[in-house]
N, C-alpha and C positions, 0 to 999 in steps of 0.2 A: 945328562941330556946328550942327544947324538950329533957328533961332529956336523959343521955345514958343510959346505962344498966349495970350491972355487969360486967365488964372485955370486954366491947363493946369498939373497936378500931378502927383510920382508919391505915390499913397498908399503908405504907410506900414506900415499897421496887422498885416500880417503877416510883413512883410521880404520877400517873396517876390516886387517888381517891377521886381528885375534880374538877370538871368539871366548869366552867362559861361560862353560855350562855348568847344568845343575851338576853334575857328577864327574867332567871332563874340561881340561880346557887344548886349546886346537891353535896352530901357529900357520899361516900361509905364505908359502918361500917361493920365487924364481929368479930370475938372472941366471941360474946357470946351465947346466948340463942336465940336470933334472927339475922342473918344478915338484914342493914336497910339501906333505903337511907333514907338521910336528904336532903331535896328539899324547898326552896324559892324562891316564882316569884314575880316580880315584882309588885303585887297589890296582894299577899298574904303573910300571917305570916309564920312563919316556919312549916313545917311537916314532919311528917317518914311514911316510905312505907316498909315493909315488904318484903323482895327480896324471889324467892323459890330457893335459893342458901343454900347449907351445913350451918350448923348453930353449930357451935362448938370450943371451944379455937383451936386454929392455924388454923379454917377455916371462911370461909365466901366469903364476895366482895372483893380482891386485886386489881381490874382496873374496871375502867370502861370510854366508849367515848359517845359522841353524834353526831351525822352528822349534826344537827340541832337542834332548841329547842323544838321538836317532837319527834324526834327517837334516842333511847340510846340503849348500851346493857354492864351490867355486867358481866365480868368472877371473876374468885377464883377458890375453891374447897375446898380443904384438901393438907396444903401444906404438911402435914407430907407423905401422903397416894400420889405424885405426879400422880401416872396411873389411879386414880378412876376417871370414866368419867362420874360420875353422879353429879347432883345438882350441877355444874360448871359453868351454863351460864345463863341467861338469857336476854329479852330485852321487850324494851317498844315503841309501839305507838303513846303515849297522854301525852309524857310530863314528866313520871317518877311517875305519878299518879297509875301505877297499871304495873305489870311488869309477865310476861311469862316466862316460861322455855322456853330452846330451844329445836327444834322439833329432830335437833341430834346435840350433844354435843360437844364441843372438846375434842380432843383425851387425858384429864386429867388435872391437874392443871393446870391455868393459869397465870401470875402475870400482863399481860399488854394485852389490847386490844386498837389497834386504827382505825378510817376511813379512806379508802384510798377516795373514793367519798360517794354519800349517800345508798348506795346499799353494796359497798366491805368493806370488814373490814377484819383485821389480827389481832389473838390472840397467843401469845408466855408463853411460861414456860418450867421450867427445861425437860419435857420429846417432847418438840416438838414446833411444830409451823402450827398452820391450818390457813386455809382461807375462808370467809363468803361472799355468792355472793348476797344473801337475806336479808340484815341488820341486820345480825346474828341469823336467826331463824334457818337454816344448818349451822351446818361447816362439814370441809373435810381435813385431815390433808393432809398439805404440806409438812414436814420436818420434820425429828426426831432430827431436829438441833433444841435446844431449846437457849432460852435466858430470863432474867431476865427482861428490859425496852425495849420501843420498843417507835419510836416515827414516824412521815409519812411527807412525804411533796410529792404533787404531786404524782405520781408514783412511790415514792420510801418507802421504809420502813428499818429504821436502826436499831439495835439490839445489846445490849451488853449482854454480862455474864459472869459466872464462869473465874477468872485465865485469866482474859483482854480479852475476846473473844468478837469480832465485827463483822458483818456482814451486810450485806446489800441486798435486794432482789429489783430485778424490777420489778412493778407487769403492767400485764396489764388487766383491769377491762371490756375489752370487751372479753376476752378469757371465760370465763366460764365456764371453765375446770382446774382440778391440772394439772400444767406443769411436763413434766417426769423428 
């Protein structure tokens, strides 16, 4: 496995920064000088990837999903800075081999991204909660109701936070639109 870095971590906070897939499994790191995935597949050794997610103590990768062993995407940001809506998301086509920024962001920190099917995905943190109809290359906020984990079954997506706060959304993935 490849050496960490300096002060390089996987956060914690919503269990959601290791993935195992049918054929790979995927580790997501920041705190330090680089946020990184750590990715091994099944007929290769281990390796890191470079995310273009914020890269600094308290920022990085917080979550990350895969809808398959092809399409992921990570959020984070700056948990200190929760509204900065830059270098907060990105996603991958090929496996975790090489990773994009998102073409618009979520509305600020994130601590948990999950897939609802392989197209919609929901991302939550302290300042909100948005929604991805293109396997997270858009989002769009839905809700200034934020939450710290977040986890999906079906059409549903559940969400805890701050002071015992739950919630729960129905989504429907053929709507294509934020619901009012």
């Amino acid at each position: 496995m490849p050496a960490t870095l300096d002060g390089e971590a996987g956060f914690a906070a919503s269990g959601t920064g290791i993935v195992l897939g049918k054929s790979a499994i995927w580790i997501a790191t920041g705190g330090a000088a680089k946020s990184r995935i750590f990715r091994v597949g099944a007929d290769s050794a281990w390796s890191t990837v470079n995310s273009p997610l914020l890269s600094a103590p308290g920022s990085g990768i917080f979550s990350m999903a895969f809808s398959d062993d092809t399409h992921g995407i990570v959020v984070g940001g700056d948990y200190v800075d929760s509204t900065r809506m830059t270098q907060n998301c990105a996603y991958t086509n090929d496996g975790g081999k090489s990773w994009m920024e998102c073409e618009s962001n979520p509305s600020g920190y994130r601590s948990c991204v999950v897939f609802i099917d392989d197209n919609t995905a929901i991302s939550t943190g302290r300042s909100g909660t948005d929604i991805s109809y293109d396997g997270g290359v858009n989002w769009t906020l839905l809700s200034k109701q934020g939450y710290y984990s977040c986890a999906a079954a079906s059409d549903w997506v559940i969400g805890t936070g701050r002071s015992g706060k739950i919630g729960r959304l129905k989504i429907n993935p053929n709507q294509q639109s934020v619901p009012d």
